[in-house]
N, C-alpha and C positions, 0 to 999 in steps of 0.2 A: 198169898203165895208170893214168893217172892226168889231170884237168884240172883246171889252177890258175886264178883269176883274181888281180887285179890284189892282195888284199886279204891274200896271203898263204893263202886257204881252198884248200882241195882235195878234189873228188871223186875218189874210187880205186875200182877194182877189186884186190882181194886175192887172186891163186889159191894155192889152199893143195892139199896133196894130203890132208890128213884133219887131225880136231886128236882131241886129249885130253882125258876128263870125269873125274870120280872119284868114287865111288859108294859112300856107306856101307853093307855089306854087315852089317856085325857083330863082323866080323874087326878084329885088331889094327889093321892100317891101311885106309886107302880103297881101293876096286879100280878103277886105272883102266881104260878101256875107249877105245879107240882107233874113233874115225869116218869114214868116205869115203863118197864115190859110189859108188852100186851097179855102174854102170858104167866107171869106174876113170877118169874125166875127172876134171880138176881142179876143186876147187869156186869159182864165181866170189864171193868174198864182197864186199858191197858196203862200201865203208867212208870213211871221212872225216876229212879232218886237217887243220891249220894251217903251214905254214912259214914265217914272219917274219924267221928270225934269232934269235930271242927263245929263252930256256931251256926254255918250254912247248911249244915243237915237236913236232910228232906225228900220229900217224894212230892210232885205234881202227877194229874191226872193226864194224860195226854187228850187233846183235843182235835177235834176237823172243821172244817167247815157244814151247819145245816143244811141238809138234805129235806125234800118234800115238803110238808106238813110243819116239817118242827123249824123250818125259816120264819114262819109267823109267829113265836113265841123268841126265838136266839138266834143268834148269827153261827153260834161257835156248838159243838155238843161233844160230849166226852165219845172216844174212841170203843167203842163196847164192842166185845169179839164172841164171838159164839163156841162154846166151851171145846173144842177139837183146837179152833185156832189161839185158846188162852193158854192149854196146856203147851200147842208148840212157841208162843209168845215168849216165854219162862225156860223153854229147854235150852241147854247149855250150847247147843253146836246151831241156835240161833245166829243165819250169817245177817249180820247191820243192813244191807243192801232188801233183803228178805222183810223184815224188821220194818222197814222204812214202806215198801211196798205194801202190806199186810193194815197198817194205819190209815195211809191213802186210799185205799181200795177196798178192805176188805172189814170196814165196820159193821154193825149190825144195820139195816137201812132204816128209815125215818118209820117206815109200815111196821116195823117190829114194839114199837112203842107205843102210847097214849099219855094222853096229857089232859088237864082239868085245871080249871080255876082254885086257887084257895083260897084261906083267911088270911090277912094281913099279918094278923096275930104270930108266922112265922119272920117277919123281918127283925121280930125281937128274941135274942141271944134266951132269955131266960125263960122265956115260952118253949115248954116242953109238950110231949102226950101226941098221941096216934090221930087224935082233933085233928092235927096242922094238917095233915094229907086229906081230909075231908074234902071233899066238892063244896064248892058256894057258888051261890048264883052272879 
């Protein structure tokens, strides 16, 4: 979901079904640890991008600072809105001031999630398949 205006900007909504943190443990490499909703809906993440035409084209997720739980895995987590505030996220008479506030405050909270250990086997590009979100000890 997404609204452009005239300038090339754009508000997005990003639903993602979980993402990826990596956690220095001690061990040889980082552990990653695979994230979702507690209740298995997809995450609305809010986000914001450019299209011009131009080479800098693009969209980022927006980000906060961790909350609860999810500070022991990342410092930073995607801004994920609960679907009332992704629909006004995207509406056009979105005032900036609103917007800004809404990001700060009004993310989904650290309890809305879970998290688990994976396989390494995601830190490589060509590794595909439903596997990588497995649990590992």
């Amino acid at each position: 979901m997404a609204k452009y205006d005239l300038t090339g900007r754009v508000v997005a909504i990003t639903p993602v079904d979980g993402w990826y943190e990596w956690v220095d443990e001690g061990g040889p490499k980082q552990q990653p640890y695979y994230i979702r909703r507690r209740d298995g809906r997809p995450a609305l993440c809010a986000a914001v991008g450019q299209f011009s035409g131009g080479e800098h084209d693009g969209f980022v997720i927006i980000t906060a600072d961790a909350q609860g739980g999810l500070v022991d895995v990342h410092d930073r987590r995607p801004v994920v809105l609960p679907p009332n505030l992704a629909v006004e996220w995207i509406a056009d008479s979105m005032p900036s001031e609103h917007a800004e506030q809404m990001v700060l405050n009004l993310g989904e909270p650290a309890e809305a999630f879970e998290w688990h250990r994976v396989g390494t086997d995601v830190g490589n590009v060509r590794n595909q398949g439903a596997g990588l979100i497995e649990p590992v000890q």
